[in-house]
C-alpha positions in Angstrom: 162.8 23.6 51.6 164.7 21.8 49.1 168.4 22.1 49.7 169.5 20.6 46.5 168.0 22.8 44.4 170.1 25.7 43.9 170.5 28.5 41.6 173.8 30.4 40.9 173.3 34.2 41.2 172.7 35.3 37.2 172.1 31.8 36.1 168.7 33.0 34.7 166.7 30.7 31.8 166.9 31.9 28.9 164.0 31.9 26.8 162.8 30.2 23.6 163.7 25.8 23.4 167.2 26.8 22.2 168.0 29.7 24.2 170.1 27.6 26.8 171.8 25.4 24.1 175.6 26.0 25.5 174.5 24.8 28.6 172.2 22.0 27.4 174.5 20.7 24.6 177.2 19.8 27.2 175.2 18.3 29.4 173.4 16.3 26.8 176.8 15.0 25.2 177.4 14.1 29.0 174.1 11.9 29.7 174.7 10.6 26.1 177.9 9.0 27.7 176.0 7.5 30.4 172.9 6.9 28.3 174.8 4.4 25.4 176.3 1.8 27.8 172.6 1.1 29.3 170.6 1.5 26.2 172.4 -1.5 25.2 172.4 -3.5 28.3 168.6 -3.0 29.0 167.8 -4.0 26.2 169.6 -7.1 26.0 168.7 -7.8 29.5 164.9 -6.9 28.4 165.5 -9.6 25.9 165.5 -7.4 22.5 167.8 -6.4 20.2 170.7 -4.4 22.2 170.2 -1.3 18.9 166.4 -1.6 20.1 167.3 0.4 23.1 169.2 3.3 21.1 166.4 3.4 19.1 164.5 4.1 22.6 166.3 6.5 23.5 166.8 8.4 20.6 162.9 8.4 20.1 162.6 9.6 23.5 165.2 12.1 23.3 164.0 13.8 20.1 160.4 13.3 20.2 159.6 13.7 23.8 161.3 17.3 23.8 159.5 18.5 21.5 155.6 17.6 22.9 156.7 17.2 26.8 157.1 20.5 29.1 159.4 18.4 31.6 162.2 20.3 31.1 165.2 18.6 32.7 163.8 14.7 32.3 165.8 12.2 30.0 163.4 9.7 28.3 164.7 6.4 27.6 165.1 2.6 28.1 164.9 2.5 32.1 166.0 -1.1 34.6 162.8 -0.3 36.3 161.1 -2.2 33.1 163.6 -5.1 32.3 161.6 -7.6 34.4 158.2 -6.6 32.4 159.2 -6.4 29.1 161.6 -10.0 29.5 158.4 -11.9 31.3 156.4 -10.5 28.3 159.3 -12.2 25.4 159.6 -15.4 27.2 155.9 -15.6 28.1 154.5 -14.9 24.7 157.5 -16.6 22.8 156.7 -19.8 24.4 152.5 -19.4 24.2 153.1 -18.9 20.4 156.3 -20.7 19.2 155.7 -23.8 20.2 157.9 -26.3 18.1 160.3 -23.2 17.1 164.2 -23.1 18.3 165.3 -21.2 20.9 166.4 -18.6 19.0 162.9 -18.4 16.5 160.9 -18.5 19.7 162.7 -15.6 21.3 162.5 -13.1 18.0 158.6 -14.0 18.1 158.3 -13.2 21.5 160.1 -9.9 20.7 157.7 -9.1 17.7 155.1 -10.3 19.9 156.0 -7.9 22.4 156.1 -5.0 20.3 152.5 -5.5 19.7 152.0 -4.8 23.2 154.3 -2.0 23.4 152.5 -0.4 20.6 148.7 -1.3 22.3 150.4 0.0 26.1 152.0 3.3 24.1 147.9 4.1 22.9 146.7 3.5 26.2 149.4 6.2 27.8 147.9 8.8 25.1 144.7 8.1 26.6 145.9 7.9 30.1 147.2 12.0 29.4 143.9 13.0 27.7 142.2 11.9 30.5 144.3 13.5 33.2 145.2 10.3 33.9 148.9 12.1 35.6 147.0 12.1 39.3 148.1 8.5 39.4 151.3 9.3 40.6 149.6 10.6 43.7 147.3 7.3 44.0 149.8 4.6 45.3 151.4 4.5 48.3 155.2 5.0 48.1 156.5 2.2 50.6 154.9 -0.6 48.2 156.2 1.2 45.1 159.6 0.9 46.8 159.6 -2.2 47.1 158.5 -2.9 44.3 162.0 -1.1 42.5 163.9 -3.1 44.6 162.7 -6.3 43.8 162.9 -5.3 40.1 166.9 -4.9 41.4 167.2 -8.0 43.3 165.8 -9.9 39.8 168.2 -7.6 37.9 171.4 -9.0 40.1 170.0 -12.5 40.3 170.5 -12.6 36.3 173.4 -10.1 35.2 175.6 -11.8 37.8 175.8 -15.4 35.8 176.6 -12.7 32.5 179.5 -11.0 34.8 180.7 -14.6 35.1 180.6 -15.8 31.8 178.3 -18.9 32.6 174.6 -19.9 32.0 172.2 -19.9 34.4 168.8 -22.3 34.1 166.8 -21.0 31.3 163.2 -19.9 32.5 164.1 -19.5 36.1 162.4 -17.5 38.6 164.5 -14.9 40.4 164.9 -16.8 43.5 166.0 -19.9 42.0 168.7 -18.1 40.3 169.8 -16.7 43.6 170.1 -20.6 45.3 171.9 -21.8 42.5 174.4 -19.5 42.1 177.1 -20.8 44.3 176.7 -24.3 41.9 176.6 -22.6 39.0 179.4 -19.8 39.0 181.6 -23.0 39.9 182.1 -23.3 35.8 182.8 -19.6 35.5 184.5 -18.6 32.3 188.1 -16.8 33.7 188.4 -13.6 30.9 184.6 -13.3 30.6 184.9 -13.0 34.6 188.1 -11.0 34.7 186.0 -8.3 32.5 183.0 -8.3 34.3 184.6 -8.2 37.7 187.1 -5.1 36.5 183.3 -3.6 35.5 182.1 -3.8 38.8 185.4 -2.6 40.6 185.4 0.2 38.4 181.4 1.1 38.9 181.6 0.2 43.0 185.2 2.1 43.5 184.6 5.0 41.1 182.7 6.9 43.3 184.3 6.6 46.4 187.8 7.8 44.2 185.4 10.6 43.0 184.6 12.0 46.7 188.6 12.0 47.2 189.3 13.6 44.2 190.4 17.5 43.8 189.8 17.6 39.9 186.0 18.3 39.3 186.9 16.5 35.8 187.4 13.3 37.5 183.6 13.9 39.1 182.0 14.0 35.6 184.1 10.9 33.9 180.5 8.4 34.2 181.6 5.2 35.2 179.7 3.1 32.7 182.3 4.8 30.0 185.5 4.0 31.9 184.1 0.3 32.1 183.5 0.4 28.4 186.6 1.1 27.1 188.3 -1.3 29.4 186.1 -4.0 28.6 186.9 -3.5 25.0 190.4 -3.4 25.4 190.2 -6.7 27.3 188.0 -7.8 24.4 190.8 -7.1 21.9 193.6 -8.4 24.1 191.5 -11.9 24.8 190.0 -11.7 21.0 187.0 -12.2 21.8 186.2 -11.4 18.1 187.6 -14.8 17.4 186.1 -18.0 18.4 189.2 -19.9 19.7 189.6 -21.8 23.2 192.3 -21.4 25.8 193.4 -23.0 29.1 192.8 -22.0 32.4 194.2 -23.9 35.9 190.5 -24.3 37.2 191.7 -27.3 39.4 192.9 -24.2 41.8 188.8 -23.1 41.7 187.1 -26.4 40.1 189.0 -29.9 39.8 185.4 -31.2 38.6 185.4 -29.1 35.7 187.9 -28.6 32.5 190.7 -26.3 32.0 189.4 -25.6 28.9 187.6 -22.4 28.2 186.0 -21.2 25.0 185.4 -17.1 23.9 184.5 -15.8 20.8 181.8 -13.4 19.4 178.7 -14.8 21.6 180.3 -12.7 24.3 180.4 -9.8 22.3 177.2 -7.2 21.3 175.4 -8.8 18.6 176.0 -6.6 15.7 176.9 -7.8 12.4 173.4 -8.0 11.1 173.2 -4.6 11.7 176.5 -3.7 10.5 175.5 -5.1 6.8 171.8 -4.4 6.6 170.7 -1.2 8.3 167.5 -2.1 7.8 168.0 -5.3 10.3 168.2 -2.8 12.8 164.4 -2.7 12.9 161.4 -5.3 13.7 157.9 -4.6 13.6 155.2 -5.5 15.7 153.0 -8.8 15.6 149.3 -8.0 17.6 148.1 -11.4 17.8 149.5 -11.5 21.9 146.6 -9.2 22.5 143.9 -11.6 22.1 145.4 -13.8 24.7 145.4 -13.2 29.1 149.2 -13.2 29.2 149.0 -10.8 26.3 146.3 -8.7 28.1 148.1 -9.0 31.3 151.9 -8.0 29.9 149.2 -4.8 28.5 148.3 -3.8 31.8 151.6 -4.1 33.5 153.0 -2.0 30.6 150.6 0.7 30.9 150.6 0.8 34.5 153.8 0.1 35.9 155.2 2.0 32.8 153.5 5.0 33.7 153.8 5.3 37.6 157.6 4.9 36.7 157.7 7.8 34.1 155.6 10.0 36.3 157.2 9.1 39.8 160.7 10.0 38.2 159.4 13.1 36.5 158.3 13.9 39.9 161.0 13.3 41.5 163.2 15.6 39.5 160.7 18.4 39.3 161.6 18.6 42.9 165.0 19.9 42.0 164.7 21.6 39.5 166.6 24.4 40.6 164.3 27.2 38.4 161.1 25.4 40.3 159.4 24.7 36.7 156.2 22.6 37.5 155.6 19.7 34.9 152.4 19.3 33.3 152.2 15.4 34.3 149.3 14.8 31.7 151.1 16.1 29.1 154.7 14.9 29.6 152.3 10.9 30.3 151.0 12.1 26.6 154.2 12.4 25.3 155.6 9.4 26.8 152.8 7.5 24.9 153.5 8.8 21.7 157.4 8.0 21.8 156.2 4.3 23.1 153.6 3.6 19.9 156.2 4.9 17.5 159.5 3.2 19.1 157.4 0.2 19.3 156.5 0.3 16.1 160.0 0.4 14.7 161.6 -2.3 16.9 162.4 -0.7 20.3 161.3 -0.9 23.6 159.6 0.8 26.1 160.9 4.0 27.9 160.1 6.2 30.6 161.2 9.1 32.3 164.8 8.1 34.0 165.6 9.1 37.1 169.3 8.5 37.0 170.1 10.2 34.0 167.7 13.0 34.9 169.5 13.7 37.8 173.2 13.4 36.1 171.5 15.8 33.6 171.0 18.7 36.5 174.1 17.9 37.4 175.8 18.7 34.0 174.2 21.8 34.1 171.3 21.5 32.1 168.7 24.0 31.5 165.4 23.4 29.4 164.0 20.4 27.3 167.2 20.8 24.4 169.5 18.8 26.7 167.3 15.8 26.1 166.9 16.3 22.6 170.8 16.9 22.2 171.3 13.5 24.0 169.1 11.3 21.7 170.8 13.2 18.8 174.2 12.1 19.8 172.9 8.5 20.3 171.4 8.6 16.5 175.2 10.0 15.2 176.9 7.4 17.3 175.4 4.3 16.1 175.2 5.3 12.7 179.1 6.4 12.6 180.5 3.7 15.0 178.1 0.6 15.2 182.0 -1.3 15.0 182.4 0.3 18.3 179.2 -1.3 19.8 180.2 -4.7 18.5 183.2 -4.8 20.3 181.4 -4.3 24.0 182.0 -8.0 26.3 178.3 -8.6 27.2 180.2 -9.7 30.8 181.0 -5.5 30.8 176.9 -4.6 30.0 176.3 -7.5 33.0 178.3 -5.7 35.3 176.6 -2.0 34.5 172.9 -4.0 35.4 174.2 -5.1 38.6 175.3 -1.9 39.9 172.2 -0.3 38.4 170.1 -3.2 40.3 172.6 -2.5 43.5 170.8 1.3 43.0 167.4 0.1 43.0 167.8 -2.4 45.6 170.2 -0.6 47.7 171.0 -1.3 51.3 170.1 2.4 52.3 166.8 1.7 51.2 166.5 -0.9 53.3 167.8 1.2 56.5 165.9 4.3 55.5 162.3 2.6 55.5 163.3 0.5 58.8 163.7 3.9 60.5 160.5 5.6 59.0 158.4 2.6 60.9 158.8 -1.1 61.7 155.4 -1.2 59.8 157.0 0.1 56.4 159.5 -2.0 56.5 157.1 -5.2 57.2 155.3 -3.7 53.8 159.3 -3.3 52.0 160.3 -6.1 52.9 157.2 -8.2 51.7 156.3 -6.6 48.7 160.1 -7.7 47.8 159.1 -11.4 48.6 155.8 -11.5 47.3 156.9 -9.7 43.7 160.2 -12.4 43.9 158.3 -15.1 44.4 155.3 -14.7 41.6 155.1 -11.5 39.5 155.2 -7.8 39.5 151.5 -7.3 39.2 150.6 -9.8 42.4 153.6 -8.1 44.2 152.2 -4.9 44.1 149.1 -5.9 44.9 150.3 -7.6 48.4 152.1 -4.6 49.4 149.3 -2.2 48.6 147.2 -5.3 51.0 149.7 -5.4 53.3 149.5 -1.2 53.9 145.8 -1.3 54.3 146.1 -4.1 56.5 148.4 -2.0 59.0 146.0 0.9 58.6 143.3 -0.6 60.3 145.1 -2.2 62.9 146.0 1.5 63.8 142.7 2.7 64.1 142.0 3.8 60.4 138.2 4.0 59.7 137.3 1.8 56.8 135.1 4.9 55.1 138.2 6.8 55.8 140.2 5.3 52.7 137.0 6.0 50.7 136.7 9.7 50.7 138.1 12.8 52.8 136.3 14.6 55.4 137.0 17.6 54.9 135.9 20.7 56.7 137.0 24.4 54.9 137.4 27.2 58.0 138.4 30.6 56.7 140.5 33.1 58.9 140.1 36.5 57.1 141.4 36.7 53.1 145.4 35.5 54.2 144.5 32.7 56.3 142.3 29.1 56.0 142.6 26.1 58.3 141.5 22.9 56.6 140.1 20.6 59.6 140.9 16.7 58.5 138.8 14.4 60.0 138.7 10.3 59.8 142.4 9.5 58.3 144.7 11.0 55.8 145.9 8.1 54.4 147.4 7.2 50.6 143.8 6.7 48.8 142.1 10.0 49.9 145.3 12.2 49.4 143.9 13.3 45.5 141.6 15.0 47.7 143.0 16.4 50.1 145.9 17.8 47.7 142.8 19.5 45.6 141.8 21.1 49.0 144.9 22.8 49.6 145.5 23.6 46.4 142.4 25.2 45.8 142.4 27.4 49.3 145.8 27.9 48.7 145.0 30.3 45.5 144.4 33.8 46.8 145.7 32.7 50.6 149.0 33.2 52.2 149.0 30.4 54.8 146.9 27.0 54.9 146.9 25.5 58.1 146.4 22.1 58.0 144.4 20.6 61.6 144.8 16.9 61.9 143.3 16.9 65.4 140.1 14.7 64.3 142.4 12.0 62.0 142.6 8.5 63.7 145.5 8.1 61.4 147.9 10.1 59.1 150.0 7.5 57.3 153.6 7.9 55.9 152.7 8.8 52.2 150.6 11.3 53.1 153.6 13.0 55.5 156.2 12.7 52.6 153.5 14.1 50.3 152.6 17.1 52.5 156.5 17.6 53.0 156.7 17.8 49.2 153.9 20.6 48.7 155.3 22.6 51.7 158.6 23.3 49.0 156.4 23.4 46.3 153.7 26.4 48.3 157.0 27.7 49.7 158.5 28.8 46.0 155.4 30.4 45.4 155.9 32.7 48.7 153.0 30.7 50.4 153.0 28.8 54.2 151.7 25.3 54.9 151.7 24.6 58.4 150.7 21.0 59.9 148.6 21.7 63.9 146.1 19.3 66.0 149.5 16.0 65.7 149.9 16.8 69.7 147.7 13.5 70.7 149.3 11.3 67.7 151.6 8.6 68.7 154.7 8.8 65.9 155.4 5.3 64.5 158.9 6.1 64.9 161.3 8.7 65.7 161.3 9.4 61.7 160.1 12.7 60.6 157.9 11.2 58.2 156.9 8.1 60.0 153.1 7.8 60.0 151.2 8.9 63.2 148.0 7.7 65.0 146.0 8.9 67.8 147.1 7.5 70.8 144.3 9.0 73.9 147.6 9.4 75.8 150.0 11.6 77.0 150.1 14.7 74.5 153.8 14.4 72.4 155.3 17.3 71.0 153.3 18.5 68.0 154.8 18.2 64.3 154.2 20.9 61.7 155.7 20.6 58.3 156.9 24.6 57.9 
């Protein structure tokens, strides 16, 4: 059962989309604090306009709510896409703009990737016509894991030369940035540093002061507020509004380079077009990267990579939901696409379900669907009433919120939590990391999926077992079935063997699962039976897991995958 998911004796829903709205406005205003800090430094990081992301969310707040039954999901700009959406401006800018400048190339590999954004936004409306929300269920989790955390790793490998204040090679890889990072920060700007390094003291020592705190008003303060207003009382004191240069004793740090250090508005949000011209605050899209294989390429990594995101966050929080609403996946995918073609199609870029200020959503107290809308309405009032405000934010202070939100995706315990679910997992972590590092996200992917199947067969998996699920249905009078699993359950028959229990489930008050005849029962498909055990359980309904007695465990891990062994019987597993 999940533990996390509480609800407080006569803390009932209310019905009808505003009957919750005391609840939801605060914790929208809440999530709006969070959500404006990293709307702006995705973006910039994505390589668009830092407004494009508001834009995002604001779209994603407002229209989402409305078509989406999700009811405690906050749509917006997410890290999990900065390393897509950048590939796809520098990528298309360059294949298009050759003979531009720097700066002509980059917009037309912005406009360019709207085009896409628009195209990938379609395909998501098709994806939830089709049903398409199964392929949350399709991939296994250990690759998709990985995958995050290389998107971190890149994140940190970047955003650390911005804490600094100095430039790292244009059109490096994430590993080169990495191995010249010792050279490089060597000519670190001092203020520009001094801001981004308060940033990330501020983000890393917040929550620990948090835990130790008695005042539950100090809990709620989100971090990426507190750095803001520092940062741009810094900005002010070091007038960063001005271009002027000052002096620095670097000999202490540097003797090879100057004392001399210049600031001015190029550290700063890029505004002031905005500021004069509202209508600057949009771009439109430019199609003509769709009739090219990068083009095509950047389209399937939207669609795809977008979507298993979205879905694998709204997941995630449908799990704690602490009412136990289900999500219709095909329709929140649906309305996910429609948010994407239109916030494409003004200038913004692409969004997703967000898991982090989904959860800080719950945690504000949130209720129903309004809370989202309530947050993308705040976002609208604020830049339209304070874009000054927005302008004044030290890119060095954005910097330092991506590299604690590529710390999150990329975190250590990650690391230590799939070690201990199997030595095998972490072989697949670990090189899905390297491989997506070292060439893209698509090939990345790929390797890990290769690299899961590969350890499946070396532990006995049947290759016809990862085509189909052998099945066999054995009824126990109107309460009771036992579904006999033979072959594997492994990642790519689970669709099927979820629409099993499902199905036997209706009517039934216990489904017995037998995995006496698998050769193999892999880690996804553990986690994923764990998960409908909570979801069966809400409903009053048993799962139970028999027939694991001759399985060897992978590891000591409750979810570590399990094969059959022909040894000594171990101690059988069951899920309830």
């Amino acid at each position: 059962m999940n533990k996390s998911a509480k609800v407080a004796p006569g803390s009932d829903v209310a019905p009808g989309f505003f009957g919750n709205i005391r609840f939801d406005a605060i914790a929208g205003f809440l999530v709006f604090l969070i959500a404006m800090p990293l709307c702006l430094a995705i973006a910039r990081a994505s390589g668009f306009p830092p407004i494009s992301g508001i834009w995002t969310a604001v779209i994603g707040g407002i229209l989402t709510s409305l078509i989406s039954n999700s009811q405690l999901t906050i749509k917006g700009p997410a890290a999990g896409l900065i390393v897509i959406v950048y590939g796809a401006v520098t990528e298309l800018g360059a294949e298009f703009g050759a003979g531009l400048s720097e700066t002509d190339r980059a917009y037309l590999g912005y406009k360019l990737t709207l085009g896409i954004g628009v195209t990938a936004g379609v395909v998501q409306i098709l994806f939830g016509l089709i049903r398409a929300g199964r392929l949350v269920d399709v991939f296994p989790l250990t690759p998709v894991h990985g995958m995050l955390a290389s998107i971190g790793i890149s994140i940190i490998a970047k955003q650390v030369y911005e804490v600094c204040g100095t430039t790292p090679t244009k059109g490096a890889g994430p590993l080169t940035l990495i191995s010249e990072f010792p050279e490089k920060v060597r000519g670190f700007n001092p203020e520009i540093a001094f801001i981004g390094v308060i940033g990330l003291v501020i983000l890393f020592g917040l929550p620990f002061l948090a835990k130790r705190a008695k005042a539950k008003a100090i809990k709620k303060v989100p971090g990426q507020l507190i750095v803001l207003i520092v940062a741009i009382a810094f900005s002010a004191y070091f007038d960063l509004e001005h271009q002027h240069t000052y002096l620095f004793p670097n000999k202490f740090f540097d003797s090879e380079h100057p004392a001399v250090h210049e600031v001015g508005p190029r550290f700063l949000v890029d505004m002031p077009e905005v500021l004069k011209n509202p209508k600057a605050a949009f771009a439109f899209p430019d199609f003509s990267g769709l009739a090219t294989a990068t083009g095509l390429t950047y389209l399937l990594l939207f669609s795809l990579i977008g979507s298993l995101e979205s879905l694998l966050s709204a997941k995630a929080i449908e799990l704690i939901d602490p009412w136990r609403r289900k999500t219709s996946f095909d329709r929140d995918l649906l309305a996910v696409g429609f948010a994407n073609t239109l916030a494409a199609a003004v200038g913004g870029m692409p969004m997703i379900s967000e898991i982090v200020r989904s959860k800080a959503n719950i945690d504000n107290g949130a209720r129903s669907r309004a809370a989202n809308l309530v947050h993308g309405c705040c976002l609208l009032a604020f830049v339209l009433a304070f874009p000054n405000v927005i302008h004044q934010i030290p890119l060095a202070a954005l910097g330092a919120i991506l590299v604690f939100t590529g710390f999150r995706l990329a975190s250590p315990k990650e690391f230590v939590r799939t070690y201990k679910v199997g030595s095998e997992q972490f072989v697949v972590f670990v090189g899905t990391i390297i491989a997506t590092l070292a060439t893209d996200l698509l090939i990345g992917i790929a390797i890990g999926v290769a690299l899961e199947i590969l350890f499946h067969l070396w532990n006995g998996a049947p290759v016809t077992g990862f085509l189909k699920s052998d099945i066999e249905v054995v009824p126990e009078g109107d309460a009771l079935v036992i579904l006999v699993v033979k072959q594997a359950a492994v990642f790519s028959n689970w669709l099927a063997l979820r629409k099993a229990i499902v199905t036997q489930a209706a009517g039934r008050d216990e489904v017995v699962i037998d995995l006496s005849h698998t050769r193999l029962v892999d880690h996804s498909v553990m986690e994923k039976l764990q998960e409908l055990e909570s979801e069966l359980q809400a409903t009053g309904k048993e799962l139970r897991l028999i027939g694991l007695d001759e399985h060897q465990a992978l590891s000591s891990h409750p979810l570590a995958a399990r094969k059959k062994s022909g040894g000594v019987p171990i101690v059988p597993t069951t899920v309830a």
